[in-house]
C-alpha positions as CSV (number, residue, x, y, z in Angstrom):
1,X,4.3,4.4,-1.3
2,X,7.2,4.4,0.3
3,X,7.6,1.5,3.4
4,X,10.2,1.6,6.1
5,X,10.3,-1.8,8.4
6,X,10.9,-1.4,11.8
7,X,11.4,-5.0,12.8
8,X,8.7,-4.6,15.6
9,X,10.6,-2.9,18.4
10,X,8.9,-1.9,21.1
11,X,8.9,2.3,22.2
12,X,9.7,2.4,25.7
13,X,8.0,5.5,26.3
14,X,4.8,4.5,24.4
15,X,5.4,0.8,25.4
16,X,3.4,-0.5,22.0
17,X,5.2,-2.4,19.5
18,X,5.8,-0.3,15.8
19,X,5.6,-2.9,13.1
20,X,6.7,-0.8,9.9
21,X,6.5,2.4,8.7
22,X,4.2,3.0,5.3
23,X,4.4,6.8,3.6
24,X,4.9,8.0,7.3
25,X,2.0,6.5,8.7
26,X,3.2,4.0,11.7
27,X,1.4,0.5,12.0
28,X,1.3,-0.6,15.4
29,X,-0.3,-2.4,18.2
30,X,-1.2,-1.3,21.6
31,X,0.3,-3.3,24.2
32,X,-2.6,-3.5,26.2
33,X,-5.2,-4.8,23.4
34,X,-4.1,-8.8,23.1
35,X,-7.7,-9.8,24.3
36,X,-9.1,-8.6,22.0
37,X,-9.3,-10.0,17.8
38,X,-5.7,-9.2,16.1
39,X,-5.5,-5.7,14.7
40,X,-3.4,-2.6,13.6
41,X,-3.7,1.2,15.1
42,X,-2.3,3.4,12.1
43,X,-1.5,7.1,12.8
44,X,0.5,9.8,10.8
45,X,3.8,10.5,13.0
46,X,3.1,9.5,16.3
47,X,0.9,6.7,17.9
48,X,-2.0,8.4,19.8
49,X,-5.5,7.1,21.4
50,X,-8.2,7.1,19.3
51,X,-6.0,6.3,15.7
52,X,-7.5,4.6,12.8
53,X,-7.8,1.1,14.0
54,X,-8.4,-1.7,11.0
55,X,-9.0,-5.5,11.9
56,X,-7.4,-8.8,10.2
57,X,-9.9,-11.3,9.3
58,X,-9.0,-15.2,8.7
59,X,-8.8,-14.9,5.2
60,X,-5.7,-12.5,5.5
61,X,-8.4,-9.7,4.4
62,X,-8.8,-6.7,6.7
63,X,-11.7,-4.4,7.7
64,X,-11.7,-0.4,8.6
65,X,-13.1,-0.9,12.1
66,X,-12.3,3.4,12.5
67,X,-10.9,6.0,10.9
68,X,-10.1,7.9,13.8
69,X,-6.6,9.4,12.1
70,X,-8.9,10.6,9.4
71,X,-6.7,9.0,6.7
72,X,-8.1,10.1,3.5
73,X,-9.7,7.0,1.4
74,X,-7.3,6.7,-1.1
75,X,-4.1,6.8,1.1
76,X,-6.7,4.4,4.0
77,X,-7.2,1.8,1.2
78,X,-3.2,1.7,-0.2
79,X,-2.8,1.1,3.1
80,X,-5.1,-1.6,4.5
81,X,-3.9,-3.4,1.3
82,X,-0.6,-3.1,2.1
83,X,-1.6,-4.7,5.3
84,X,-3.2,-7.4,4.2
85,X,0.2,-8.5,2.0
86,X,1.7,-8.1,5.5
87,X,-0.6,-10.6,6.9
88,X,1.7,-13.7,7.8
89,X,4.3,-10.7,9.0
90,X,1.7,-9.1,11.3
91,X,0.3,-12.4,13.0
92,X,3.6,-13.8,13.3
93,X,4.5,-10.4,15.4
94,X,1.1,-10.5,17.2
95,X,2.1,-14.2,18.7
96,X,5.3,-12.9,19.6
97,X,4.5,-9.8,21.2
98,X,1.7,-11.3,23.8
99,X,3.0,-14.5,23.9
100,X,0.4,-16.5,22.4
101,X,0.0,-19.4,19.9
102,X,-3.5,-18.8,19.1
103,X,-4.8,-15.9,17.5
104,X,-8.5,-14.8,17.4
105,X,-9.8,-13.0,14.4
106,X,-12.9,-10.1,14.1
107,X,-14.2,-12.6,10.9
C-alpha cells in the first residue's frame, strides 16, 4: 500500500480538505459536514458525492458507515485500518479545519 501525505490542504475548486493519499484512494473531508460526528469520505481519483464515507469512534476504531466508492473489501479494510493508525492525525486535522476544540464521535 503505497501512502502519499498531503499535509491537509484544502482544493480550491472542491473546497474540502485532502488529508493523504493511500494506493490512490484520497481521504478527505467535506467542508460542509463539521456538524456532524468526525469522519473520512474516501474515493479513487477524485472526491465526488456519494463516496465511501467511514466514521471514527472514541476508541481510535472506525466503522464503514457506506461503501458508496464500491471499494472492494480487501482494499476497504487495508484502508479503514490504515485510518484508524491515522487517528490522532485525522482528529488533530478535523479541529483545525472547522475550528473547534471538541470533537463528537458516531461511538
Amino acid at each position: 500500500m503505497h501512502t502519499y501525505y498531503t499535509n491537509m490542504h484544502l482544493a480550491e475548486e472542491s473546497k474540502l480538505p485532502n488529508l493523504f493519499t493511500v494506493s490512490g484512494y484520497l481521504v478527505y473531508f467535506w467542508a460542509n459536514e463539521g456538524n456532524e460526528p468526525i469522519h473520512v469520505h474516501i474515493s479513487k481519483g477524485h472526491p465526488y458525492s456519494g463516496s465511501t464515507k467511514v466514521w471514527l469512534t472514541r476508541d481510535g476504531g472506525c466503522i464503514l458507515a457506506s461503501n458508496g466508492s464500491k471499494i472492494p473489501n480487501k482494499e476497504l479494510n487495508e484502508l479503514m485500518d490504515f485510518i484508524a493508525a491515522q487517528f490522532f492525525y485525522i482528529c488533530d486535522a478535523w479541529k483545525t479545519f472547522f475550528l473547534t476544540d471538541t470533537i463528537h464521535f458516531y461511538c
